[in-house]
C-alpha positions in Angstrom: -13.3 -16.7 3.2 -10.9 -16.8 6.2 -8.2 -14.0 6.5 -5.2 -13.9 7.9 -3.7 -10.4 7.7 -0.2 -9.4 9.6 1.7 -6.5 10.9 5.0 -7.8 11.1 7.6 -6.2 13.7 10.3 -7.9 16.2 9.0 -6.3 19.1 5.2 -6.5 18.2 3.7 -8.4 15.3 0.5 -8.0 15.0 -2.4 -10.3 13.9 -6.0 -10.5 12.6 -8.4 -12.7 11.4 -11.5 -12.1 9.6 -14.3 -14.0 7.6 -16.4 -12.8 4.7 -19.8 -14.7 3.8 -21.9 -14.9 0.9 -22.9 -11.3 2.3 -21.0 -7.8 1.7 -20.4 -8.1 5.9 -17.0 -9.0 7.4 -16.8 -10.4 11.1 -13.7 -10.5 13.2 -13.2 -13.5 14.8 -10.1 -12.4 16.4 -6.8 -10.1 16.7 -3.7 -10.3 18.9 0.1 -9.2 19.1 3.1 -11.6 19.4 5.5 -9.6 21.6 8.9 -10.3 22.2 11.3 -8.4 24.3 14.7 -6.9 23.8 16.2 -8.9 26.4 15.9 -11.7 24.5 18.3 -13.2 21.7 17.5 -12.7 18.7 17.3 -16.4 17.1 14.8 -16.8 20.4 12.4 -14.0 19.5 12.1 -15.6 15.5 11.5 -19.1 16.7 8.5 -17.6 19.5 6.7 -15.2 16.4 7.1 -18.3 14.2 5.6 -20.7 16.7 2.9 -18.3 18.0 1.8 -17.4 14.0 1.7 -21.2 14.1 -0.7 -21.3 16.5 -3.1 -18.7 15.2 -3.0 -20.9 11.9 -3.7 -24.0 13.2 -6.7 -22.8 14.6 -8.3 -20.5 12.4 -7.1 -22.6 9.1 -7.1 -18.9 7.0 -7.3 -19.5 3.0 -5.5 -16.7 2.8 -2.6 -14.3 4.3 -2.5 -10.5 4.0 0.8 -9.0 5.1 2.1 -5.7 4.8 5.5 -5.3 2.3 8.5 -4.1 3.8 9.3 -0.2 3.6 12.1 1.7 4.2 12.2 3.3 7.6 14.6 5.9 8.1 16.7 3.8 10.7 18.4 0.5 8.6 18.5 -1.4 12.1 14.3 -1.1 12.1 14.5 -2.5 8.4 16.9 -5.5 9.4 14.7 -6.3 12.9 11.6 -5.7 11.0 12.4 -7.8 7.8 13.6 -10.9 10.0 10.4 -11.1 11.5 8.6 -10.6 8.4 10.9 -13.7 7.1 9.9 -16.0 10.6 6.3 -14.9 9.6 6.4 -15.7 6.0 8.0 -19.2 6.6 5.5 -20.6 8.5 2.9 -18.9 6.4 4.5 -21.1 3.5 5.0 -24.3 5.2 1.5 -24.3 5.8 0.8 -23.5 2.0 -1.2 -20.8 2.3 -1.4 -18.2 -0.5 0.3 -14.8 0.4 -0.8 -11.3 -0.7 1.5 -8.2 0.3 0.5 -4.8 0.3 2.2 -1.8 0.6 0.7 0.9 3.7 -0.6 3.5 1.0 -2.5 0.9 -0.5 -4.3 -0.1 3.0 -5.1 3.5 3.9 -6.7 3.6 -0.2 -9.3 0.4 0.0 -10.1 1.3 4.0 -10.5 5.3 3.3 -10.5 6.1 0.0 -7.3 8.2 0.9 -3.6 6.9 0.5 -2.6 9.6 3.4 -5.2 9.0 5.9 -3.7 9.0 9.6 -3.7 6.2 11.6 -6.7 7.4 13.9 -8.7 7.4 10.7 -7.5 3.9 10.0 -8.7 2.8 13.3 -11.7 4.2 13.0 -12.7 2.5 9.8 -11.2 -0.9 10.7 -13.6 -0.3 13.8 -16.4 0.9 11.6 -15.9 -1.8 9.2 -16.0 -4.8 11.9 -18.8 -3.2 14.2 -16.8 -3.2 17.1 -17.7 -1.5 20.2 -13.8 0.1 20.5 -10.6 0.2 18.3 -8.8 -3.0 18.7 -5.4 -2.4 20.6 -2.5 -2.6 20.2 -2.3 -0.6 17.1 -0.3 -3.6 15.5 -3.4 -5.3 15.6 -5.5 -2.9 14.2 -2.9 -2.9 11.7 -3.4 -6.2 11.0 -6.9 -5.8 10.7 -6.5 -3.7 8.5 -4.2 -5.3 6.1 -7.2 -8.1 6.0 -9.8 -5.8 5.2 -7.9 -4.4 2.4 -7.4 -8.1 0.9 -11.2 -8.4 1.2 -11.9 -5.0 -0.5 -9.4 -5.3 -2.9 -9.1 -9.1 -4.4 -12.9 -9.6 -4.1 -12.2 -12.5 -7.4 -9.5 -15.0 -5.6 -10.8 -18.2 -5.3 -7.9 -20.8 -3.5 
């Protein structure tokens, strides 16, 4: 099975794709951030995450996307920049007709860790442990990412598409 999980953000979205075999292991095949810059307007930075996710799609073909659910930050502008991104993502998620699985960041840190408060050094750590990687993946958006993937693994071990 072919992952897709997401961090969504306007400024940085990140992404990661996994596999999982017939075997317990899970490879990364690759990660990345779609940045966008402040300078540009807003309507410009949705259609670039939208085309770039696009891209990422097309040539990994996931079964499935993990994304993580929207929250509450304590600034409603964050919310609003983050949440439009998150829509851009989710659309071309859909027009491809891939199956969607949201999860919320305590439930992450639970199927990496074991701990719904762990910090994100731990997180990194385990998405790193996890993989087998030599280093954390950077940005942190895409460990994020990563991470949101792994937890679909860990988590919905009986979905079939």
């Amino acid at each position: 099975m072919i992952v897709l999980g997401i961090d969504p953000g306007l400024s940085m979205a990140g992404w990661g794709v996994v596999e999982k075999g017939n075997t317990d292991k899970i490879k990364m095949l690759e990660y990345g951030c779609i940045k966008t810059g402040p300078e540009q307007k807003l309507a410009d930075r949705l259609k670039y995450i939208y085309d770039e996710i696009q891209t990422v799609i097309k040539k990994y073909n996931p079964e499935v996307v993990a994304i993580e659910e929207l929250f509450f930050l304590k600034r409603a502008t964050s919310v609003a920049a983050v949440g439009q991104a998150r829509g851009a993502l989710l659309v071309a998620v859909c027009n491809n007709n891939i199956p969607v699985f949201e999860y919320n960041p305590r439930h992450v840190k639970v199927a990496l860790t074991g701990y719904g408060s762990a910090d994100k050094h731990q997180m990194q750590h385990m998405v790193k442990a996890v993989l087998g990687l030599k280093d954390i993946p950077k940005p942190d958006d895409s460990a994020d990412a990563l991470a949101m993937a792994i937890c679909h693994l860990n988590t919905n071990r009986l979905f079939k598409p």
